[in-house]
C-alpha positions in Angstrom: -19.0 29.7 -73.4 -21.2 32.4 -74.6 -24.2 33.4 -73.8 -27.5 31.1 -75.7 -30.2 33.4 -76.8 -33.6 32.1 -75.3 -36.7 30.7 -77.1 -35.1 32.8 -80.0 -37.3 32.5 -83.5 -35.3 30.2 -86.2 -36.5 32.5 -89.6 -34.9 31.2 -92.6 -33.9 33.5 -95.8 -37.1 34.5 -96.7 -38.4 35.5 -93.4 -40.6 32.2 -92.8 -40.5 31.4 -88.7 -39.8 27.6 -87.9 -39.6 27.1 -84.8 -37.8 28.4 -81.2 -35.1 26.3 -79.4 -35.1 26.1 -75.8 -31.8 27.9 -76.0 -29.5 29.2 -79.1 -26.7 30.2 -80.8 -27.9 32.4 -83.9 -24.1 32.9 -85.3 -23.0 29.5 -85.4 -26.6 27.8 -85.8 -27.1 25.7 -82.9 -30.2 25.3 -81.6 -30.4 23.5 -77.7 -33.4 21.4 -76.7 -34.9 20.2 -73.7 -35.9 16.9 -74.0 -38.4 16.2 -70.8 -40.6 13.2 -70.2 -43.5 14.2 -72.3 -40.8 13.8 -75.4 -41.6 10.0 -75.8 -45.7 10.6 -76.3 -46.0 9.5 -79.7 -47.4 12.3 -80.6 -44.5 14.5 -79.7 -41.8 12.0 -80.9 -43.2 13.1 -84.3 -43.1 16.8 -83.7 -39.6 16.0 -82.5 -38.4 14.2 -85.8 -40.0 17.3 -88.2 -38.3 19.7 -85.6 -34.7 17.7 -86.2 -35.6 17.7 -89.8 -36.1 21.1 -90.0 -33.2 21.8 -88.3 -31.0 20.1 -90.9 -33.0 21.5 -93.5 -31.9 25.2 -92.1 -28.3 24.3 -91.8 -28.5 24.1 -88.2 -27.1 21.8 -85.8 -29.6 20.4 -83.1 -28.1 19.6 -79.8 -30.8 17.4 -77.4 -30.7 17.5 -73.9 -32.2 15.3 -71.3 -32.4 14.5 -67.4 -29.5 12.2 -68.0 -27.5 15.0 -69.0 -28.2 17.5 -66.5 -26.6 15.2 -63.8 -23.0 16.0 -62.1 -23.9 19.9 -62.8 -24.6 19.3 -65.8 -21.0 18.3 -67.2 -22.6 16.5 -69.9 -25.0 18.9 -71.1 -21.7 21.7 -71.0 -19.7 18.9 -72.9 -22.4 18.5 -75.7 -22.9 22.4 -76.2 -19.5 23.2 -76.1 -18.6 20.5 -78.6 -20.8 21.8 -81.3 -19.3 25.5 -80.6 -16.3 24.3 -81.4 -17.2 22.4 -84.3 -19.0 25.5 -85.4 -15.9 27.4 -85.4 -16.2 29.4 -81.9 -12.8 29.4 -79.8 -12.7 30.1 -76.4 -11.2 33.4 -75.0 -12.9 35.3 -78.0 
């Protein structure tokens, strides 16, 4: 897979910053984030939901991570990611 981009600025068309994914892909608009335990404070749950909405918003598709997914070197986490590259229109090998 390639390389993500880290805590890289989301700036729509007329230069206005959003917000920073734990990890990207600027060219095929997928942002990565960490979900950790402070993520179900209501408070943050909803920071979360504006973030997702944002996301859409920007054309961009959100991947979420979490503990759970990070488990068995992280198979699941890879499968996610590399799903939504795909779906994105990266090919592997290129």
């Amino acid at each position: 897979m390639p390389e993500p981009e880290l805590n890289a600025a989301v700036i729509d068309s007329t230069g206005l910053r959003h917000h920073e994914p734990d990890l990207s892909y600027r060219k095929y608009r997928i942002g990565i984030e960490y979900e950790g335990e402070h993520h179900g404070e209501e408070g943050q749950i909803v920071r979360d939901i504006a973030r997702s909405e944002r996301y859409t918003a920007l054309g961009w598709t959100e991947i979420r991570i979490s503990k759970r997914h990070m488990m068995d070197d992280g198979k699941q986490a890879v499968s996610k990611v590399r799903t939504a590259l795909v779906q994105a229109g990266w090919r592997p090998g290129r």
